[in-house]
Structure formats: structure tokens, C-alpha cells
CHARMM internal coordinates of N, CA and C (Angstrom, degrees):
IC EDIT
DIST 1 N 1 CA 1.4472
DIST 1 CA 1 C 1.5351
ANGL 1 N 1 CA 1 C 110.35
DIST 1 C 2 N 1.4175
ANGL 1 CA 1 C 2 N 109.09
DIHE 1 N 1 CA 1 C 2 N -39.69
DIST 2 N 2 CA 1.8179
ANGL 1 C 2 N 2 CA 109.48
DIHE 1 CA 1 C 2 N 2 CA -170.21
DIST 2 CA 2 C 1.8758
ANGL 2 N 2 CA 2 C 107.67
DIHE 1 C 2 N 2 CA 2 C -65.60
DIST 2 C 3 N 1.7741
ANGL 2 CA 2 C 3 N 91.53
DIHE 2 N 2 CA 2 C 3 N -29.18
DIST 3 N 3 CA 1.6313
ANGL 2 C 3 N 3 CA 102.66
DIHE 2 CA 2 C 3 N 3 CA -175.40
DIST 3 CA 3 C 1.3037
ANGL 3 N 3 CA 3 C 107.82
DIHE 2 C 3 N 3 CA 3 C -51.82
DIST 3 C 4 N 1.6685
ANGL 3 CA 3 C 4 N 104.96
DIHE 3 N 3 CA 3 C 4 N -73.45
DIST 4 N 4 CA 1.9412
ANGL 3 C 4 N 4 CA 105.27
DIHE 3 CA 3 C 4 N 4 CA 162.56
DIST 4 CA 4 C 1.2132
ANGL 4 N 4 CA 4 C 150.95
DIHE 3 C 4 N 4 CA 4 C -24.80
DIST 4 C 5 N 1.7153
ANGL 4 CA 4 C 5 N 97.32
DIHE 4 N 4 CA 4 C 5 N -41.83
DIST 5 N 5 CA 1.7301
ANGL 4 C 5 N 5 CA 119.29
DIHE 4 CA 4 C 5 N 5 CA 144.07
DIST 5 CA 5 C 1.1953
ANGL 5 N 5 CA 5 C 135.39
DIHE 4 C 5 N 5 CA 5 C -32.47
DIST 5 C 6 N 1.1996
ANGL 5 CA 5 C 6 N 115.88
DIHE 5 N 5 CA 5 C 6 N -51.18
DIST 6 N 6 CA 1.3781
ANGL 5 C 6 N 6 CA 139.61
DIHE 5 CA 5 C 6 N 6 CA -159.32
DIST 6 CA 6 C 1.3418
ANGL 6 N 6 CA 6 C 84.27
DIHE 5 C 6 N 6 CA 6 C -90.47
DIST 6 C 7 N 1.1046
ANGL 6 CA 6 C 7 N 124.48
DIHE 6 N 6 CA 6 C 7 N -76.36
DIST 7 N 7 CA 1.5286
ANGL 6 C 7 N 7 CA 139.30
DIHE 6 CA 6 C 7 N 7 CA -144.16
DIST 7 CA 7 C 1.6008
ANGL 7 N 7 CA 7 C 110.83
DIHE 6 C 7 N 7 CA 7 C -61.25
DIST 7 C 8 N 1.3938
ANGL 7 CA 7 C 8 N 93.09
DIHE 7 N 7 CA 7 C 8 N -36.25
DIST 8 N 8 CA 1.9782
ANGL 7 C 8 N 8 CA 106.38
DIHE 7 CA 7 C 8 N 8 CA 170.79
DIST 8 CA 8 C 1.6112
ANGL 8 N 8 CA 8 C 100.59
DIHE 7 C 8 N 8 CA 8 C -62.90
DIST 8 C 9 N 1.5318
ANGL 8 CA 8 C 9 N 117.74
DIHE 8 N 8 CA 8 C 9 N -55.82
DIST 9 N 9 CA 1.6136
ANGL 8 C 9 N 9 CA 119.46
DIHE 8 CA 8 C 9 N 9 CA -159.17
DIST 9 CA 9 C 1.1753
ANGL 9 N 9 CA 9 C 93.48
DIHE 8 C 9 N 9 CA 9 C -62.57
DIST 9 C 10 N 1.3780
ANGL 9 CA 9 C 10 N 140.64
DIHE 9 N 9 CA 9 C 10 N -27.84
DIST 10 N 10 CA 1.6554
ANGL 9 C 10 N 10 CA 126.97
DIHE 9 CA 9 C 10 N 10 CA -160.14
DIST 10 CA 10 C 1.2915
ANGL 10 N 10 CA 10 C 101.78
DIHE 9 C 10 N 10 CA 10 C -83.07
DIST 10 C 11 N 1.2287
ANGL 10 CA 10 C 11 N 119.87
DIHE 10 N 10 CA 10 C 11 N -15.22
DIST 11 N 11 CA 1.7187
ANGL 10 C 11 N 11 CA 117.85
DIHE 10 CA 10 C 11 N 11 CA -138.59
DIST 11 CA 11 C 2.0019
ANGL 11 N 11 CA 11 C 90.88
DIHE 10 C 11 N 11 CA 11 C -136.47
DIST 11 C 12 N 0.9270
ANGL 11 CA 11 C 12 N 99.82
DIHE 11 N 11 CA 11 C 12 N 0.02
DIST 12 N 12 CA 1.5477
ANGL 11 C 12 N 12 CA 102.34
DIHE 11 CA 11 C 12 N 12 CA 179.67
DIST 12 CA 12 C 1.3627
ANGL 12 N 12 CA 12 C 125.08
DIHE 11 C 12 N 12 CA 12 C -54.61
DIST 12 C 13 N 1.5384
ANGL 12 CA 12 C 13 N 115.05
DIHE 12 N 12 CA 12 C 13 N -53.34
DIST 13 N 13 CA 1.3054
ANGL 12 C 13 N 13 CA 124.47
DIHE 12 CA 12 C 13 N 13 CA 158.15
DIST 13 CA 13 C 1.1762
ANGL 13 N 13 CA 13 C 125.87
DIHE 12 C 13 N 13 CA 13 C -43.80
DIST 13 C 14 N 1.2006
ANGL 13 CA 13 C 14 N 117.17
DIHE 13 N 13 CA 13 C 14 N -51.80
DIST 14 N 14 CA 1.4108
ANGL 13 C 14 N 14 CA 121.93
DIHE 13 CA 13 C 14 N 14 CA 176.09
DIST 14 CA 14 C 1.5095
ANGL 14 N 14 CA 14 C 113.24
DIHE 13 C 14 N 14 CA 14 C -72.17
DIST 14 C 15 N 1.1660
ANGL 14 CA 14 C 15 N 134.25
DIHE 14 N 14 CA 14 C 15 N -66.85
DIST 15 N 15 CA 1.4237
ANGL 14 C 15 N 15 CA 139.24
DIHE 14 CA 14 C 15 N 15 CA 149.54
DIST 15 CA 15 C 1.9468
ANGL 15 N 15 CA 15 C 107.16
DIHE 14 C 15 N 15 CA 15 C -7.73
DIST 15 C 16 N 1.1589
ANGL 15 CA 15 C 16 N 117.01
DIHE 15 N 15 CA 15 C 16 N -61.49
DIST 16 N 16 CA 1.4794
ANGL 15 C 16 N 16 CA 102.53
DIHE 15 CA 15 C 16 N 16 CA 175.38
DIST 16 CA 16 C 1.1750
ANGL 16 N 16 CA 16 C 121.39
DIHE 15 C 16 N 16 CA 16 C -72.10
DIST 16 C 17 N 1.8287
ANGL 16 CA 16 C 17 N 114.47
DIHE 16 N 16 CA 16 C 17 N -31.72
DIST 17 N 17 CA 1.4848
ANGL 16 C 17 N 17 CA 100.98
DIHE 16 CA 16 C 17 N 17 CA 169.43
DIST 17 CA 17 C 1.6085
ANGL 17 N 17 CA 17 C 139.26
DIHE 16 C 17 N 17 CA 17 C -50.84
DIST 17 C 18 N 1.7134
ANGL 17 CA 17 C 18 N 94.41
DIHE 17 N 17 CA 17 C 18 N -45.45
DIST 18 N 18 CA 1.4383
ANGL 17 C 18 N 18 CA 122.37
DIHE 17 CA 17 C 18 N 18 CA 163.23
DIST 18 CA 18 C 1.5444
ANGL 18 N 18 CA 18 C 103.71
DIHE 17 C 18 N 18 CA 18 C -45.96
DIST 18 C 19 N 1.7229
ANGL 18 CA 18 C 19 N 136.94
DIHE 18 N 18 CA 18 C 19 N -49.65
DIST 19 N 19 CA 1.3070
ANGL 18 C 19 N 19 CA 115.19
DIHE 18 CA 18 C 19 N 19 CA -153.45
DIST 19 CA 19 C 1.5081
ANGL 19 N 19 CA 19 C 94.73
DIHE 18 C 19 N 19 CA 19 C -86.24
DIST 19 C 20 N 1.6624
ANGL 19 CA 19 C 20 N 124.07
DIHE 19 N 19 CA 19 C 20 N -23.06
DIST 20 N 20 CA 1.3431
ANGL 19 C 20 N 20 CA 120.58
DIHE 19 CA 19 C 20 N 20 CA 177.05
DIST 20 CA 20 C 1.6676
ANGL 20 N 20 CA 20 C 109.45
DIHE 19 C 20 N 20 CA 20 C -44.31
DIST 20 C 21 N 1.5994
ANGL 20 CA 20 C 21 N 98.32
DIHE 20 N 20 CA 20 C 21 N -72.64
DIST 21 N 21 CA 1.7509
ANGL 20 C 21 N 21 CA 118.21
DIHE 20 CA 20 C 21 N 21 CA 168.71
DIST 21 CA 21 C 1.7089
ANGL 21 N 21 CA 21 C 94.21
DIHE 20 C 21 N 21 CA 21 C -11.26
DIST 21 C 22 N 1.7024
ANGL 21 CA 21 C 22 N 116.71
DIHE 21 N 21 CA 21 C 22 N -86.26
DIST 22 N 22 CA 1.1091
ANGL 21 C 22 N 22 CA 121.86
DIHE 21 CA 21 C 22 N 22 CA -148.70
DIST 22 CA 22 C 1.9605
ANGL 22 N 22 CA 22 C 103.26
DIHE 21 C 22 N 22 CA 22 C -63.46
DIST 22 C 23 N 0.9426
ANGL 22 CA 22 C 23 N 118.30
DIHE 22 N 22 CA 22 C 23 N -46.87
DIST 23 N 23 CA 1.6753
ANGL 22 C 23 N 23 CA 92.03
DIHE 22 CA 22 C 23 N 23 CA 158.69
DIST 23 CA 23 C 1.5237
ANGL 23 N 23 CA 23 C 147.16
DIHE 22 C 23 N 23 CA 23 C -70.05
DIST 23 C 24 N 1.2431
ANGL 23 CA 23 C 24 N 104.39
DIHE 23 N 23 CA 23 C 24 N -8.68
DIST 24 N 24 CA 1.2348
ANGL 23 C 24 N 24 CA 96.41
DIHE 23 CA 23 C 24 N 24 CA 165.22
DIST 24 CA 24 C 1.3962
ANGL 24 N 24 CA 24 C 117.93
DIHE 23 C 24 N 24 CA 24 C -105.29
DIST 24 C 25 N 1.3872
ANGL 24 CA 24 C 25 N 121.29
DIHE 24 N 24 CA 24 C 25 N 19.60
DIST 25 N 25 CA 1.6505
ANGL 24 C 25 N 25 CA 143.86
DIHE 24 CA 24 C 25 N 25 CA 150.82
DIST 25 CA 25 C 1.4591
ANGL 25 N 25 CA 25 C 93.16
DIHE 24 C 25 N 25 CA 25 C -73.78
DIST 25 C 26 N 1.3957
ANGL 25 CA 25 C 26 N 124.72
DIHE 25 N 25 CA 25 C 26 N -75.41
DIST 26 N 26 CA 1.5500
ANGL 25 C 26 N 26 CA 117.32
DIHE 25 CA 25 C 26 N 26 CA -172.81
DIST 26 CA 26 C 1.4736
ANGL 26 N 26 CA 26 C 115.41
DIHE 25 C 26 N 26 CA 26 C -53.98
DIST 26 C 27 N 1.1531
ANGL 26 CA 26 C 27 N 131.00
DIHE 26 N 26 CA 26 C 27 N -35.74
DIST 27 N 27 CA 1.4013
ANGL 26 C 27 N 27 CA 122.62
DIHE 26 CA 26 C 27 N 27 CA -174.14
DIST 27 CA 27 C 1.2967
ANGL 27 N 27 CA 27 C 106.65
DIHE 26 C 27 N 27 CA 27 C -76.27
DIST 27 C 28 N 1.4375
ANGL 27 CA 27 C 28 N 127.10
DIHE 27 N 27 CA 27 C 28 N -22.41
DIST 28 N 28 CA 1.5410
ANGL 27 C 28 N 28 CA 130.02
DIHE 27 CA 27 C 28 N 28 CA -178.35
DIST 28 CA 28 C 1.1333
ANGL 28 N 28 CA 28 C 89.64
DIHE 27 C 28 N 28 CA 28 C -69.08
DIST 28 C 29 N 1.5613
ANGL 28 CA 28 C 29 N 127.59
DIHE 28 N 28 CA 28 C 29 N -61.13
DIST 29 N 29 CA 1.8074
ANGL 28 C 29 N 29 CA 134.86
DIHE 28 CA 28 C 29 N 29 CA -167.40
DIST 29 CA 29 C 1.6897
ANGL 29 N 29 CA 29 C 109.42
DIHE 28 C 29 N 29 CA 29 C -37.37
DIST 29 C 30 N 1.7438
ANGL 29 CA 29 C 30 N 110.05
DIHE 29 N 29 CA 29 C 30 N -56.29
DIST 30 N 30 CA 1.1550
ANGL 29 C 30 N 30 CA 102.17
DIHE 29 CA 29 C 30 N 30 CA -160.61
DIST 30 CA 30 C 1.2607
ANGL 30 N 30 CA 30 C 101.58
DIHE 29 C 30 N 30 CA 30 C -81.76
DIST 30 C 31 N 1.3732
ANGL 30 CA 30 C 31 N 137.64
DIHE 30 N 30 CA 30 C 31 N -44.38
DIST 31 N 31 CA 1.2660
ANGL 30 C 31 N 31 CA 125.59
DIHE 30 CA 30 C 31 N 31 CA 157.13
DIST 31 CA 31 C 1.4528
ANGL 31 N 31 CA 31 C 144.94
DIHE 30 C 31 N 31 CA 31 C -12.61
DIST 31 C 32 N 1.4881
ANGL 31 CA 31 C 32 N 81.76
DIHE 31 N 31 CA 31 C 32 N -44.49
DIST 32 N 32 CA 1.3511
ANGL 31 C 32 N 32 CA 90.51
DIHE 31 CA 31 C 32 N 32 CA -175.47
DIST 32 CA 32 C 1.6793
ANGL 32 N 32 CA 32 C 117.67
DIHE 31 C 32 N 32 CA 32 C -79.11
DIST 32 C 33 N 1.6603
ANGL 32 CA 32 C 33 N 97.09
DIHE 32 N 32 CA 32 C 33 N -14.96
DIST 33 N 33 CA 1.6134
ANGL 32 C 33 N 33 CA 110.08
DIHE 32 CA 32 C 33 N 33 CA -171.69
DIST 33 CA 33 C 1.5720
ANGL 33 N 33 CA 33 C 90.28
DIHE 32 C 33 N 33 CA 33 C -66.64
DIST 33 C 34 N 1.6124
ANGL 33 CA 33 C 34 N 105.13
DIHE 33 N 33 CA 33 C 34 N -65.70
DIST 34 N 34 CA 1.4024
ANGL 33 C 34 N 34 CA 115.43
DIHE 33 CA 33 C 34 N 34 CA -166.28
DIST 34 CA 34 C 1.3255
ANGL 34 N 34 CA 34 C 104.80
DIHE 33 C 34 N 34 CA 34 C -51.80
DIST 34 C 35 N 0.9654
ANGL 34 CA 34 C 35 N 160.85
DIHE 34 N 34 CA 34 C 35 N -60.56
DIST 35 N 35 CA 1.5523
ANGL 34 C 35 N 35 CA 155.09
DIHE 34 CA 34 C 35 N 35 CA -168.94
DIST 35 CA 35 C 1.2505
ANGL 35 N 35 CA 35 C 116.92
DIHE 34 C 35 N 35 CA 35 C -55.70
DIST 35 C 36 N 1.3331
ANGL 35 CA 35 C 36 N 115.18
DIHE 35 N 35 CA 35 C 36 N -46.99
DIST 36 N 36 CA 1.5477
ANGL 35 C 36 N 36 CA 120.27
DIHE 35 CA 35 C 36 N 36 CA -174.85
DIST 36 CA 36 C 1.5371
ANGL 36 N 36 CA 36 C 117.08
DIHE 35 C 36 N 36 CA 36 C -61.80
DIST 36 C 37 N 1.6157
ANGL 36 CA 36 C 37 N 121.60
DIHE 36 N 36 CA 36 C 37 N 22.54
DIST 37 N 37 CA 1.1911
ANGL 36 C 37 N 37 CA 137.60
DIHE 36 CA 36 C 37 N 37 CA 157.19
DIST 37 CA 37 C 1.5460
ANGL 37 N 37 CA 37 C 113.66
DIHE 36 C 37 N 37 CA 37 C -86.86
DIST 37 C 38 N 1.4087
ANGL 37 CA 37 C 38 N 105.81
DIHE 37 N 37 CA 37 C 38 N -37.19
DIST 38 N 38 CA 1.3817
ANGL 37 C 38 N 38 CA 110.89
DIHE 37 CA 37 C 38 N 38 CA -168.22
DIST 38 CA 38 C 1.4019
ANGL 38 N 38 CA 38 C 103.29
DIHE 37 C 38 N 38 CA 38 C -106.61
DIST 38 C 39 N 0.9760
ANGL 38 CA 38 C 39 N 110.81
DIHE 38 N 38 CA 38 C 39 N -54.27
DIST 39 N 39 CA 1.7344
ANGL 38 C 39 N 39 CA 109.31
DIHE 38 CA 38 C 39 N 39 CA -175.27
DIST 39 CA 39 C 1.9780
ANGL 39 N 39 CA 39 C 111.55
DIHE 38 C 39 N 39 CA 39 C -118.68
DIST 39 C 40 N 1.6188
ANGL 39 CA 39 C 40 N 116.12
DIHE 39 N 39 CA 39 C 40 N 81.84
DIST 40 N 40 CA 1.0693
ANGL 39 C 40 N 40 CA 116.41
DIHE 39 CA 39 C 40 N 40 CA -167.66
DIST 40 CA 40 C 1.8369
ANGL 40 N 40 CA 40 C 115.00
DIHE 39 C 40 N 40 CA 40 C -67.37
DIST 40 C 41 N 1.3621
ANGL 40 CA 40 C 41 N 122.80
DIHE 40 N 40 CA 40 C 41 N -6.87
DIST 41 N 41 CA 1.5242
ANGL 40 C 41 N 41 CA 115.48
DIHE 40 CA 40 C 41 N 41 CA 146.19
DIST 41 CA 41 C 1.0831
ANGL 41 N 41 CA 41 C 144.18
DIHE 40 C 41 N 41 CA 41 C -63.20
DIST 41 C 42 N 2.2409
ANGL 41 CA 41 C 42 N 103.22
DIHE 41 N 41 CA 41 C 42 N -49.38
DIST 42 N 42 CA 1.2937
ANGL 41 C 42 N 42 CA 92.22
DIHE 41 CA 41 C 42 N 42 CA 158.95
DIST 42 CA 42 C 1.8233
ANGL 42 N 42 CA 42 C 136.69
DIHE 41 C 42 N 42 CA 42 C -74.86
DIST 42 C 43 N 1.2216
ANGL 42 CA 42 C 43 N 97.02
DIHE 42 N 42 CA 42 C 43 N -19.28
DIST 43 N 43 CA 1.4454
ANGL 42 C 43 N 43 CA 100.01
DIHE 42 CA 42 C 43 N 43 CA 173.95
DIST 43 CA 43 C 1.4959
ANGL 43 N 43 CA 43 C 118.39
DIHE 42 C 43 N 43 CA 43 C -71.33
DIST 43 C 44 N 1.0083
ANGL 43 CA 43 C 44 N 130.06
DIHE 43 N 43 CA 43 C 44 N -23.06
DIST 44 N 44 CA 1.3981
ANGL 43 C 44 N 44 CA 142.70
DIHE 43 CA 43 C 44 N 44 CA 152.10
DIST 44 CA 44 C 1.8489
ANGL 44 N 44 CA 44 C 104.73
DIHE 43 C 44 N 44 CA 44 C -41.65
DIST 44 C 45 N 1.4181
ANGL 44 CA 44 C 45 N 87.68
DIHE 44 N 44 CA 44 C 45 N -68.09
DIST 45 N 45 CA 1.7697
ANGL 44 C 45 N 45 CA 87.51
DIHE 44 CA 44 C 45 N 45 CA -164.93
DIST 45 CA 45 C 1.5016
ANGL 45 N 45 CA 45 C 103.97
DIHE 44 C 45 N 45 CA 45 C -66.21
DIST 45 C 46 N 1.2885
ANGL 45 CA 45 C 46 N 140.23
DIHE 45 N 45 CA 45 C 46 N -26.17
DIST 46 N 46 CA 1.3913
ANGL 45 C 46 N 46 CA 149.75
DIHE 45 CA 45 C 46 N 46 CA 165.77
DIST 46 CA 46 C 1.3401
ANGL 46 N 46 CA 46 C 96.19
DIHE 45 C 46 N 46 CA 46 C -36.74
DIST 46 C 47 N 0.9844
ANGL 46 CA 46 C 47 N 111.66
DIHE 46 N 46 CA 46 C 47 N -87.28
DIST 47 N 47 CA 1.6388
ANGL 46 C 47 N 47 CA 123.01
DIHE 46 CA 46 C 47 N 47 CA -179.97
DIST 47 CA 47 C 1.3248
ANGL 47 N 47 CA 47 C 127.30
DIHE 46 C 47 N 47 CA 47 C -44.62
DIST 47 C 48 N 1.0813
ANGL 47 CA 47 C 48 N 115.70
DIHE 47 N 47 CA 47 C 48 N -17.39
DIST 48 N 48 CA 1.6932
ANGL 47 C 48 N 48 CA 108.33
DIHE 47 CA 47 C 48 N 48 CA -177.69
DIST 48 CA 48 C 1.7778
ANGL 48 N 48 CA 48 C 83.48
DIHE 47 C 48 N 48 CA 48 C -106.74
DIST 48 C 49 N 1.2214
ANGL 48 CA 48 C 49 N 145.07
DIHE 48 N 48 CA 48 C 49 N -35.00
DIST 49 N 49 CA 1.4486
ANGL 48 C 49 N 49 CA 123.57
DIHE 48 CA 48 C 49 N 49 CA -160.34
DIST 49 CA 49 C 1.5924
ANGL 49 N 49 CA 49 C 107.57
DIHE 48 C 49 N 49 CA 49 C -104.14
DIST 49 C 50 N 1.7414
ANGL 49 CA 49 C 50 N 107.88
DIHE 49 N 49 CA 49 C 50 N 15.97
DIST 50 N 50 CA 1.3340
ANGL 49 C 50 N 50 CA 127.88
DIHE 49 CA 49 C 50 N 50 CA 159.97
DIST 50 CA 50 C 2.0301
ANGL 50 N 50 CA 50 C 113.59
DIHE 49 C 50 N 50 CA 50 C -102.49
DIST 50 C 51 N 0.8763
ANGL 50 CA 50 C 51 N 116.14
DIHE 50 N 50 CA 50 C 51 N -46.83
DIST 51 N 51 CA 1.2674
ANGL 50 C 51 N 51 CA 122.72
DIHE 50 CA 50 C 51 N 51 CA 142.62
DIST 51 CA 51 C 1.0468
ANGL 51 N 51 CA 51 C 118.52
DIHE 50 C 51 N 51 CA 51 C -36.16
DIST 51 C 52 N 1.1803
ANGL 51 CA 51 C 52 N 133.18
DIHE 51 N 51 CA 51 C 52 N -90.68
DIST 52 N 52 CA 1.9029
ANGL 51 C 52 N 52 CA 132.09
DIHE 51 CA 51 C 52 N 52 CA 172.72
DIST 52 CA 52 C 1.3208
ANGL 52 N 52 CA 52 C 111.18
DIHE 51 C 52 N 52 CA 52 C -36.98
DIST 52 C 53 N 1.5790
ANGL 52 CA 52 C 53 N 111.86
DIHE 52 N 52 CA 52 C 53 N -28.37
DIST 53 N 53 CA 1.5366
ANGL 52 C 53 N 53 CA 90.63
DIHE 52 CA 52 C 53 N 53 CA -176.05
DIST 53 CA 53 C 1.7058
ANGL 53 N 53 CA 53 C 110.83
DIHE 52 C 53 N 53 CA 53 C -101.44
DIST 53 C 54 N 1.1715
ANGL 53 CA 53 C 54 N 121.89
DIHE 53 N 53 CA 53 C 54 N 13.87
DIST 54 N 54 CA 1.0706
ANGL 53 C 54 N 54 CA 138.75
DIHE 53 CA 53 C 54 N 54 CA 175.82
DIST 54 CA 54 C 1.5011
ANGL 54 N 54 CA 54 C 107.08
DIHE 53 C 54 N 54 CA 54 C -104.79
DIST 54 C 55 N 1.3300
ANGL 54 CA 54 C 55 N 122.78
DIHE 54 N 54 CA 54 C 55 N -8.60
DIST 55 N 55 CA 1.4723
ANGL 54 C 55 N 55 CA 107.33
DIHE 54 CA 54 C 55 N 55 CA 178.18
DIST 55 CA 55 C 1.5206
ANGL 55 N 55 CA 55 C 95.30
DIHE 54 C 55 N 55 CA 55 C -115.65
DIST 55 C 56 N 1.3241
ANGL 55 CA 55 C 56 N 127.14
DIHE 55 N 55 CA 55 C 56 N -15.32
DIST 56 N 56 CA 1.4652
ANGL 55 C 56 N 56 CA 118.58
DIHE 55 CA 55 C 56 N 56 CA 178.03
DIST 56 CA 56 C 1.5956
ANGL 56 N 56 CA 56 C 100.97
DIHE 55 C 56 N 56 CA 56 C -75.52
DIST 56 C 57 N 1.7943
ANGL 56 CA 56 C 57 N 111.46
DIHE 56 N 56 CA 56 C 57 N -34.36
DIST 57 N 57 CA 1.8236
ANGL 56 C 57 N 57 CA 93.10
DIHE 56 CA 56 C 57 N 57 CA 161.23
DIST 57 CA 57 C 1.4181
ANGL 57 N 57 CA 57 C 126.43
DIHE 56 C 57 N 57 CA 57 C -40.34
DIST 57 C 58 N 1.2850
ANGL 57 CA 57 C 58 N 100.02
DIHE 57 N 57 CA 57 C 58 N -67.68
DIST 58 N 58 CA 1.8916
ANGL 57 C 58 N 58 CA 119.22
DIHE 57 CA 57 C 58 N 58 CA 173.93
DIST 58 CA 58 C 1.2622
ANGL 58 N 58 CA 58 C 110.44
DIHE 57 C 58 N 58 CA 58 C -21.47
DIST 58 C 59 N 1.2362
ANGL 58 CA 58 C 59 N 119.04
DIHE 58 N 58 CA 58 C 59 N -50.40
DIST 59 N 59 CA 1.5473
ANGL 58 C 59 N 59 CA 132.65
DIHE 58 CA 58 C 59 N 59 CA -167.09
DIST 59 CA 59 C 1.3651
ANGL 59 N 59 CA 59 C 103.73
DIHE 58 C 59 N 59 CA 59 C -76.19
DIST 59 C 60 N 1.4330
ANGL 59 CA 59 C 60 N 113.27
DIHE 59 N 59 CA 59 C 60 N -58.17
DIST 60 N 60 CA 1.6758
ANGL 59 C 60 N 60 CA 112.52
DIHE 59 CA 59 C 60 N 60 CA -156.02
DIST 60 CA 60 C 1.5052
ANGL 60 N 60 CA 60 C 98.37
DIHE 59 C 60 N 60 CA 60 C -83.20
DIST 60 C 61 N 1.6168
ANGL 60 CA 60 C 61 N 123.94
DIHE 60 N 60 CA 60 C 61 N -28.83
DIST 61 N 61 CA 1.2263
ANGL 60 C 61 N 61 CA 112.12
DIHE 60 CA 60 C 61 N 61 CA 168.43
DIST 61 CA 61 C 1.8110
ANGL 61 N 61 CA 61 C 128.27
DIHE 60 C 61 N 61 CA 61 C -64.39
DIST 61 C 62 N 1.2806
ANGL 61 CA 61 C 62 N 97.96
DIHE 61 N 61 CA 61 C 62 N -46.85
DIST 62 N 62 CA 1.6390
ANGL 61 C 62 N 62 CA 107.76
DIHE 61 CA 61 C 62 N 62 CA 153.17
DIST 62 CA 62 C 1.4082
ANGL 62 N 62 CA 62 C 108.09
DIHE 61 C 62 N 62 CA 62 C -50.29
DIST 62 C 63 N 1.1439
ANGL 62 CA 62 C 63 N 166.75
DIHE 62 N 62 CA 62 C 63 N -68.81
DIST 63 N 63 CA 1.5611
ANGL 62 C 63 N 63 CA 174.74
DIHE 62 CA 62 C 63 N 63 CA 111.96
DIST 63 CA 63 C 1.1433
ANGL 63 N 63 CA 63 C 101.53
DIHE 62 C 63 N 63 CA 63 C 34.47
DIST 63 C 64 N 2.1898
ANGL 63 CA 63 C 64 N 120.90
DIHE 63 N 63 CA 63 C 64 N -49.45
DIST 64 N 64 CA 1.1388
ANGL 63 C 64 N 64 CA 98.34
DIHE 63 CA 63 C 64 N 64 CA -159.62
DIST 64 CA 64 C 1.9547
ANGL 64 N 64 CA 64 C 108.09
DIHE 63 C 64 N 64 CA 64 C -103.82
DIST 64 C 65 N 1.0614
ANGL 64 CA 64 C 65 N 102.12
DIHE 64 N 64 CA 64 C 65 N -17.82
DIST 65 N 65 CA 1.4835
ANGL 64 C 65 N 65 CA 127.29
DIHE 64 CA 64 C 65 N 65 CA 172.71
DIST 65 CA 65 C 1.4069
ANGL 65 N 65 CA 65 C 92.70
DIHE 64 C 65 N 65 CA 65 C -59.33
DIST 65 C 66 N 1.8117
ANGL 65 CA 65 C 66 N 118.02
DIHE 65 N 65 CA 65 C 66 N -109.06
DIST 66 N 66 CA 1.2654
ANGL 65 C 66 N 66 CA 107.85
DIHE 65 CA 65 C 66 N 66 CA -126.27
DIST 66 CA 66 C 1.7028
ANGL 66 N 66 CA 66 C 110.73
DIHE 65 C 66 N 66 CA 66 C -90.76
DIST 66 C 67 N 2.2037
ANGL 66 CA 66 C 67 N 101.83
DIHE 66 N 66 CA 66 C 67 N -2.78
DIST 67 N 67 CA 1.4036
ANGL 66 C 67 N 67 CA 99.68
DIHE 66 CA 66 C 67 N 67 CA 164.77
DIST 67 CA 67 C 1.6317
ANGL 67 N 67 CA 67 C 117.52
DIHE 66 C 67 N 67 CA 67 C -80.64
DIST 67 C 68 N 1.4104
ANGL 67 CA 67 C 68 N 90.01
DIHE 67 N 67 CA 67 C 68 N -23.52
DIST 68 N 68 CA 1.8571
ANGL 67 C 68 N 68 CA 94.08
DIHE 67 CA 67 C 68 N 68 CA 178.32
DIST 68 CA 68 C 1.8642
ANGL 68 N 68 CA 68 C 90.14
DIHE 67 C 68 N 68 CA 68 C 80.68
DIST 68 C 69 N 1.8551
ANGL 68 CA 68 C 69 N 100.82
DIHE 68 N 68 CA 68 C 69 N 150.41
DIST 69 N 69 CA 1.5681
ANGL 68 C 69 N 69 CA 122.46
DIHE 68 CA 68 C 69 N 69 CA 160.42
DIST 69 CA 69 C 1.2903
ANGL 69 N 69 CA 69 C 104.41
DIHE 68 C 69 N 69 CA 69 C -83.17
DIST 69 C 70 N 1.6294
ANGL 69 CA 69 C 70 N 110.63
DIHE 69 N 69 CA 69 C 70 N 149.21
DIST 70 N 70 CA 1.3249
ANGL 69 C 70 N 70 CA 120.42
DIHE 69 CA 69 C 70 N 70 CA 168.37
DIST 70 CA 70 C 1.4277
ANGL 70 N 70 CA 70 C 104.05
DIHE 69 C 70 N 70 CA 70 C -123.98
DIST 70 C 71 N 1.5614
ANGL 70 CA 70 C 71 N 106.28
DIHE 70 N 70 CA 70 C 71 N 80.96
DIST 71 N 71 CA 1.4286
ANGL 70 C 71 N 71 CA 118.74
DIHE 70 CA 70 C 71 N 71 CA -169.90
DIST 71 CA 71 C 1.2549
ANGL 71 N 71 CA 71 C 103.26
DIHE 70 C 71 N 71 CA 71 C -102.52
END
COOR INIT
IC SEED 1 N 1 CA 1 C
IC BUILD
């Protein structure tokens, strides 16, 4: 349990930045669904720079989890 402790406090900052990242990837996503009725460019671009920013979460959260910081 103390391991997890530790390991959250180091990584905390980063950990909230990452969960910020991952919603405002989803809000681009659904946005982008809903719009692309009305405006099929911007809803296009919604979606792909909600996507990208939802997989650079994937990555950096994977990155920071199971490679761990060497801060």
C-alpha cells in the first residue's frame, strides 16, 4: 500500500495533467460527432485532433504507469 502511496505522490502532477489531456480529447470527439451534421469540415477536424489527443493520452499514460518516471 505505502508503494502505491509514494508512487501516486510522485506522479500526481502528471497524472492530472494526463486526465485533463484525456477530456478534452473526449469533448473534441463528441463534438466533433455532433457538428459534423452541420459543418462536415469542422466536425471532421474535431475528431481527428480529439482522437490524436486521446491516443497521445494512451501513450503517455502507458509511459507513465507501467514504464514509470526517472525523475
Amino acid at each position: 500500500m505505502y508503494l502505491i502511496y509514494t508512487l501516486f505522490a510522485q506522479r500526481s502532477p502528471l497524472l492530472i495533467v494526463l486526465l485533463l489531456l484525456f477530456v478534452l480529447g473526449t469533448v473534441l470527439l463528441i463534438s466533433g460527432v455532433k457538428l459534423i451534421r452541420q459543418n462536415k469540415t469542422v466536425g471532421k477536424l474535431l475528431i481527428v485532433l480529439g482522437s490524436v489527443l486521446i491516443v497521445v493520452f494512451f501513450y503517455l499514460f502507458l509511459w507513465t504507469i507501467l514504464i514509470g518516471l526517472n525523475a
